[in-house]
C-alpha positions in Angstrom: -35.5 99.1 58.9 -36.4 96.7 55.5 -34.8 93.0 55.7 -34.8 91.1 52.4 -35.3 87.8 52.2 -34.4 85.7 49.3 -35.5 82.2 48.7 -39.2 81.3 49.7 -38.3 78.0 51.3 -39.2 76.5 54.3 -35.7 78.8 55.4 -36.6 81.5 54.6 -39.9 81.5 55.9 -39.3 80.7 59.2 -36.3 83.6 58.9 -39.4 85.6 58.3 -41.5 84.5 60.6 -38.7 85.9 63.2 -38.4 89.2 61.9 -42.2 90.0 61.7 -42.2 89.0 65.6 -42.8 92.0 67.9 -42.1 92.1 71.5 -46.1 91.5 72.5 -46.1 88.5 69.7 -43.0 86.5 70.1 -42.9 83.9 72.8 -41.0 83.1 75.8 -37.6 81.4 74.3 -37.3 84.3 71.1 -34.5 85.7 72.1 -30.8 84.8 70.8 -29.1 83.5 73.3 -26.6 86.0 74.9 -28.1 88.4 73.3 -30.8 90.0 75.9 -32.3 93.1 75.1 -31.1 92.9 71.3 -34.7 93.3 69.9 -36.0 96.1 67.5 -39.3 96.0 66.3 -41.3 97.7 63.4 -38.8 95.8 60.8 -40.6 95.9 56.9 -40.2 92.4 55.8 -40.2 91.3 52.2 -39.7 88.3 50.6 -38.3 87.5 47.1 -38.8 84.0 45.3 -37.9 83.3 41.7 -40.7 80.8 40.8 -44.5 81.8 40.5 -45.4 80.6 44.0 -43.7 79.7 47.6 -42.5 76.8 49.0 -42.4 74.5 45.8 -39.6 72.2 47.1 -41.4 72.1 50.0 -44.8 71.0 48.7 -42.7 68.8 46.4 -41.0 66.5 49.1 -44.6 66.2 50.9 -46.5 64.8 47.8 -45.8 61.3 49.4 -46.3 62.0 52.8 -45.1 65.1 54.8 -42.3 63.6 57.2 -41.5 66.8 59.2 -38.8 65.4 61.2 -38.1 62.7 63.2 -38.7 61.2 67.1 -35.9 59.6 68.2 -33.3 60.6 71.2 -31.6 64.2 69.9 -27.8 62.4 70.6 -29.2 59.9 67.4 -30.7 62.7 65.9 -27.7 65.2 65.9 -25.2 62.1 64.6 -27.3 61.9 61.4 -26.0 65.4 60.3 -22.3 63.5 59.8 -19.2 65.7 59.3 -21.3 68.6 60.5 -22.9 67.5 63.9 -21.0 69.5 66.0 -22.1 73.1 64.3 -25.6 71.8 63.8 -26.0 71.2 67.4 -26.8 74.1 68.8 -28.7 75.2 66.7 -30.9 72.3 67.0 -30.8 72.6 71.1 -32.2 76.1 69.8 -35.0 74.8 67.5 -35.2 70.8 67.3 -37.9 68.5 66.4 -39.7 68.8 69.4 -39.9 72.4 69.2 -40.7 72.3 65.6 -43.5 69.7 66.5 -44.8 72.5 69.0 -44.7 74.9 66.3 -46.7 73.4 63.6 -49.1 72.7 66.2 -49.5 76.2 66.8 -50.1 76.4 63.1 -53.4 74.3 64.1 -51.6 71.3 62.6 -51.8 68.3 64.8 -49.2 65.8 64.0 -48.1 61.8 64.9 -45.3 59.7 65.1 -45.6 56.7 62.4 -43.9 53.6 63.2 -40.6 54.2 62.4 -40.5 57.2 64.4 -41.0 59.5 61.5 -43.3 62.7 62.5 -45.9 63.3 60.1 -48.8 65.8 60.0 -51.9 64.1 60.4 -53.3 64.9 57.3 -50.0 63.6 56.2 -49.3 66.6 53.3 -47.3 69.6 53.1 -50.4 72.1 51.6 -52.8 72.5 54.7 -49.7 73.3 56.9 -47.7 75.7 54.0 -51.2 77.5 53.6 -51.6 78.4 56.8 -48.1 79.6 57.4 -48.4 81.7 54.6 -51.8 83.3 56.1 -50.1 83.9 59.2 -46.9 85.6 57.7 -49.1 87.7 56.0 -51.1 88.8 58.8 -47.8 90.0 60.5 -47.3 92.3 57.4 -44.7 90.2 55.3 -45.0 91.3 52.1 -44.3 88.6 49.4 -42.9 89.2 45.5 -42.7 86.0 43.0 -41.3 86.0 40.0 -38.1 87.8 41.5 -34.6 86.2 40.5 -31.9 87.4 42.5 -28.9 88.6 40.1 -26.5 89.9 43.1 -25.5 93.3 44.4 -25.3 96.3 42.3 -21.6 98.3 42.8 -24.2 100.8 45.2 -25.1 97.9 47.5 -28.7 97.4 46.2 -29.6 94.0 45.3 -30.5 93.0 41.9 -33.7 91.4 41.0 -34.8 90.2 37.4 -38.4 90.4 37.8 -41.4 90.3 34.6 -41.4 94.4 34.4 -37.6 94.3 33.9 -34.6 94.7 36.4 -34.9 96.1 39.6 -32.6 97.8 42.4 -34.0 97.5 46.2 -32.4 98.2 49.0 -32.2 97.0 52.5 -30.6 97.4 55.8 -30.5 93.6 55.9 -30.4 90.4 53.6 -31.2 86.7 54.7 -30.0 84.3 51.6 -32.1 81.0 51.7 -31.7 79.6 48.0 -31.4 76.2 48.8 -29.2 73.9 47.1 -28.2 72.5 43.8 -30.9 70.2 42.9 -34.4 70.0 41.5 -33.8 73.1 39.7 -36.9 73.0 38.2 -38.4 73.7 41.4 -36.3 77.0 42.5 -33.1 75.7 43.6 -30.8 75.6 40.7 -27.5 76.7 42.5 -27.2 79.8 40.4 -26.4 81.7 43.4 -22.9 79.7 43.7 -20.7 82.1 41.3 -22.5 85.5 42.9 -21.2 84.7 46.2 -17.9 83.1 44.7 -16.9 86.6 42.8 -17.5 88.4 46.5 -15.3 86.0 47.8 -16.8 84.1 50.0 -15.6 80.5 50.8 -18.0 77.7 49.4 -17.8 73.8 49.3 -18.3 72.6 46.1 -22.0 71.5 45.7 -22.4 67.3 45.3 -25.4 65.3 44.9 -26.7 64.2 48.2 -29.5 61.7 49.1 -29.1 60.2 45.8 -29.3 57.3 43.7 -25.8 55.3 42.0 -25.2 54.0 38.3 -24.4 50.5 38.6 -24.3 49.4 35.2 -26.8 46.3 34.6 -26.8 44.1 31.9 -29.7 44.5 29.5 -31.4 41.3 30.5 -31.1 42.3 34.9 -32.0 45.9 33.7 -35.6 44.9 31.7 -36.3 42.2 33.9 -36.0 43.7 37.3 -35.9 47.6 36.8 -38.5 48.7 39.6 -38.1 45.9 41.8 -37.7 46.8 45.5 -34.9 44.8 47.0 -35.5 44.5 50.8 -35.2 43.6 53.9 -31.1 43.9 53.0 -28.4 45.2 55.3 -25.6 47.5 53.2 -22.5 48.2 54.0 -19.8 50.9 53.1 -16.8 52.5 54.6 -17.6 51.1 58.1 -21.7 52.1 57.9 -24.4 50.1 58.1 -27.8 50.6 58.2 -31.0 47.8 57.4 -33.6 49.0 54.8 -34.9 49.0 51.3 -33.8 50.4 48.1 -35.2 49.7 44.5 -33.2 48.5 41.0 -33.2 51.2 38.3 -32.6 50.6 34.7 -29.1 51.9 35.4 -28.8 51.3 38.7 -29.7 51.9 42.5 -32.1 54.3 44.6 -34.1 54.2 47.1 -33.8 54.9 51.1 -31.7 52.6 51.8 -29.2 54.2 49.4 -29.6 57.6 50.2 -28.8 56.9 53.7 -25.5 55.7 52.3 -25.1 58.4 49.6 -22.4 60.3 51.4 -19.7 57.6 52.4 -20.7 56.2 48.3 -20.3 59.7 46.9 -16.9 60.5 49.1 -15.5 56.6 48.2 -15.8 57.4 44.9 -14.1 61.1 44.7 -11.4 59.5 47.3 -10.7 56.4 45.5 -12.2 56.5 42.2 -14.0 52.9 43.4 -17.1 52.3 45.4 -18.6 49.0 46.8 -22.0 48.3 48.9 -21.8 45.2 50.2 -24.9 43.4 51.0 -26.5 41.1 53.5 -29.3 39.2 51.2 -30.6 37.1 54.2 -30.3 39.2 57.9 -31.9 36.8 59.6 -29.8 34.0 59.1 -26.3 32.7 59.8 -23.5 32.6 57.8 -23.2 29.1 59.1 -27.1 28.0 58.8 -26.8 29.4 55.0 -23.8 27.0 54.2 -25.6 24.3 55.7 -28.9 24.5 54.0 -27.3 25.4 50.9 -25.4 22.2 51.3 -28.1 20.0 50.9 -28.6 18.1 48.0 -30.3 19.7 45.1 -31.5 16.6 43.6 -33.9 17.4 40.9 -34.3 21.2 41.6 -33.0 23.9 39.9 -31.2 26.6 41.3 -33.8 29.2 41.8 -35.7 26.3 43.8 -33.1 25.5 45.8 -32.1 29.0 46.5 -35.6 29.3 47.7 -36.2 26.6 49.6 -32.7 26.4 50.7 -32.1 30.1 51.4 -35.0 32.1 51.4 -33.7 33.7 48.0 -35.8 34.4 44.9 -36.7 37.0 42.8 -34.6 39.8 42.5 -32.4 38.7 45.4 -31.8 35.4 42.9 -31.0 37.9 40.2 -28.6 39.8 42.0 -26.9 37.1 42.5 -26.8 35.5 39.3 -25.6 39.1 38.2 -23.3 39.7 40.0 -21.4 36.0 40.8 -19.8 34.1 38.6 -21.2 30.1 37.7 -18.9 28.4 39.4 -19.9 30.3 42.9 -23.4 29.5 42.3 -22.5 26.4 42.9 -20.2 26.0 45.2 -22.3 26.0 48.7 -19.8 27.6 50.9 -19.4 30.4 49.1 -22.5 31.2 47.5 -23.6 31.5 51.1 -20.7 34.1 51.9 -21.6 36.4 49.1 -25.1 36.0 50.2 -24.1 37.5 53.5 -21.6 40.1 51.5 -22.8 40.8 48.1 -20.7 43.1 46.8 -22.2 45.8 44.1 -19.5 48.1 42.7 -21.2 51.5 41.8 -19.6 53.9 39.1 -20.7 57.4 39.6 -23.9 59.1 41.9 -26.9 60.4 39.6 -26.9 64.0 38.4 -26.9 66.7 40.7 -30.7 67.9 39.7 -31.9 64.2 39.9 -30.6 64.5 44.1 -33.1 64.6 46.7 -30.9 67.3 48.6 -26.9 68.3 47.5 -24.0 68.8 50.2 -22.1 71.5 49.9 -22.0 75.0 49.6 -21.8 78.2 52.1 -19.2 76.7 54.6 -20.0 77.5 58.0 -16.1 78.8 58.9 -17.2 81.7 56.7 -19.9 82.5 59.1 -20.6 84.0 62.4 -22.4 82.0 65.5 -25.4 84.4 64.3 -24.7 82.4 60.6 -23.9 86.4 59.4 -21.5 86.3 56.7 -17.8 87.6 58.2 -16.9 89.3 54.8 -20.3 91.0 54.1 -22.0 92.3 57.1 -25.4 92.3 57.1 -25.5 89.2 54.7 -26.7 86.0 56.3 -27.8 82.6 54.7 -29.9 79.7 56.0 -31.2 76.2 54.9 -29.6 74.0 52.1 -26.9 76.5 50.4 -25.1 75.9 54.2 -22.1 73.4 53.7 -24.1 70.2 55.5 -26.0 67.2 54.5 -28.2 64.9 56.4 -30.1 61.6 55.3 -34.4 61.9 53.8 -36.5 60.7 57.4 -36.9 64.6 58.4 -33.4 65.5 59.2 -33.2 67.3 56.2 -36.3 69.7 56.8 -36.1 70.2 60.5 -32.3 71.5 59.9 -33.9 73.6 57.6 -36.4 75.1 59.9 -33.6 75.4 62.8 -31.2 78.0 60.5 -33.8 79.7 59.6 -34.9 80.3 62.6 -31.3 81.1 63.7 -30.3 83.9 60.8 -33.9 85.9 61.1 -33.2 86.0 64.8 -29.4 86.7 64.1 -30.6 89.5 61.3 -32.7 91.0 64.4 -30.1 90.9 66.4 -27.4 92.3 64.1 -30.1 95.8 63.5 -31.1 96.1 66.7 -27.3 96.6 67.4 -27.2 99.5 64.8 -30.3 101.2 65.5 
């Protein structure tokens, strides 16, 4: 039996990791749950990617430092996945960061937890561990094809590929469907898949930009002068979340972690009610009532910006902020310069474009797909990784979720043939 696999991401090659398993290679734990027994071996694997190599994306998000996935308690972990916790789950009971951990490792990949709780591998980049995984996938016979842009089915079944020597026609007893998402399309993930699946009918959430940055609109002088500047520590606040970090001023706007966290509840404000706000905490380790005091004091001879520092704690871009974003007359009053210090409010106006998103929400909504994630109206069809309708915050959620429905549809596809055969 031949299983295609389309989409060379981190998804797709843990899908294909399952199917090349056989019976003496796969380890205690393969099997799907509930599904004893459903194992066929001697499956031809192949895998199709669009772009001249594997596993761009991947190599792409570990140019800064490979952050894997993350350490803490699996309740914490689970709740960063939002809206979509609850199908996410299990499938991370199945395959979470733990067991990924074990798996790199068996990859001869050591890794560490950094000091945020962040895994990492210890040489910190995506390459060494992407290079052996491809070594070992090719050991177990995958066979790989680049330069292979998936056009859809053909009215026979066969699936389409657009490939340097022209068009071709393959076909398979199986497909997996990792294509990722809707952003960095330069890298392989440029949605196109969206209107193939849409004319077969199956139901999709509209793909947004997720983990993203915000257009605030800056005056010239805040934009040249500060552009670049990290803001931090901060607390932000939006529609009930709240979350310490760092973000960093753009010419335009806002990015940075602490935003991306926050992406979803800025995104869904605005679609909701056309209006979204961020609310800041420029000084968390003071009072409300310690700022008004100290503010309070007598400037004398100082300026502003002294007395903000001296005062408050506030200079630099933290000054700026305020002096962009308050009108005079609150600069000087005490009492409530210190209250917008604890609850700065910055009104953003839109998120950035879709291909300038670290990751997108949206797309393959999970309703239309079986526990096995097997599409319900085209058997034999499943899809894994970032075209599934969930989003989770940059810090390794993102990946690891990745990994775990992957890992879920190859074993489903195995599953699904060995029931035919």
């Amino acid at each position: 039996m031949r299983v295609a696999i389309v989409g060379g991401g981190p998804a797709g090659l843990m899908a294909a990791e399952q199917l090349a398993a056989t019976t003496e290679t796969a380890p205690q734990g393969y099997f799907l749950r509930g599904a004893a027994g459903a194992w066929v071996d001697g499956l031809e694997v192949d895998i199709f990617d669009a772009m001249p190599s594997f596993g761009r994306k991947f190599l792409m998000a570990g140019k800064g430092g490979m952050n894997i996935t993350h350490s803490e308690p699996i309740p914490a972990f689970v709740s960063r996945y939002g809206a979509r916790q609850a199908v996410i789950a299990p499938l991370l009971a199945a395959f979470g960061p733990q067991q990924l951990r074990e798996w790199i490792g068996s990859l001869g990949i050591a890794t560490f937890v950094g000091s945020s709780g962040r895994v990492f591998p210890t040489e910190m980049k995506a390459a060494p561990l992407l290079r052996a995984w491809l070594h070992r996938l090719r050991g177990a016979g995958v066979r790989f094809h680049v330069r292979h842009r998936w056009l859809g089915w053909a009215a026979d079944g066969t699936l389409r590929f657009a490939t340097p020597d022209g068009e071709k026609a393959l076909t398979f007893d199986a497909v997996i469907l990792a294509l990722g998402g809707g952003s960095w399309a330069r890298l392989g993930s440029d949605g196109a898949w969206v209107s193939v699946l849409a004319e077969r009918g199956i139901q999709l959430a509209p793909l947004q930009p997720a983990n993203c940055g915000f257009d605030v609109g800056w005056s010239p002088h805040f934009s040249e002068r500060f552009a670049g500047h990290p803001v931090k520590p901060v607390i932000a606040t939006v529609a009930g979340h709240r979350q310490q970090g760092e973000f960093t001023i753009t010419a335009g706007g806002i990015e940075g972690g602490l935003v991306y966290a926050l992406s979803a509840p800025l995104r869904d404000a605005l679609a909701n009610d056309g209006r979204a706000v961020l609310h800041l905490d420029l000084a968390p380790g003071r009072t409300l009532a310690r700022l008004a005091a100290d503010l309070s004091r007598p400037r004398g001879h100082d300026s502003l910006a002294n007395h903000l520092r001296r005062r408050a704690g506030i200079d630099g871009v933290k000054a700026g902020l305020l002096r962009e974003l308050l009108p005079p007359e609150t600069l000087t009053a005490a009492a409530q310069l210190a209250a917008k210090i604890k609850h700065l409010p910055i009104p953003v106006t839109a998120p950035r474009p879709i291909d300038e998103a670290i990751s997108t929400a949206g797309g393959v909504t999970f309703e239309a797909l079986d526990a096995n994630l097997m599409l319900r109206d085209l058997p034999g069809v499943f899809c894994a990784g970032e075209m599934l309708d969930w989003e989770a915050p940059t810090g390794g959620y993102l990946l690891t979720a990745c990994f775990a429905t992957g890992r879920a549809a190859g074993l489903g596809a195995r599953a699904w043939l060995a029931q035919k055969s």
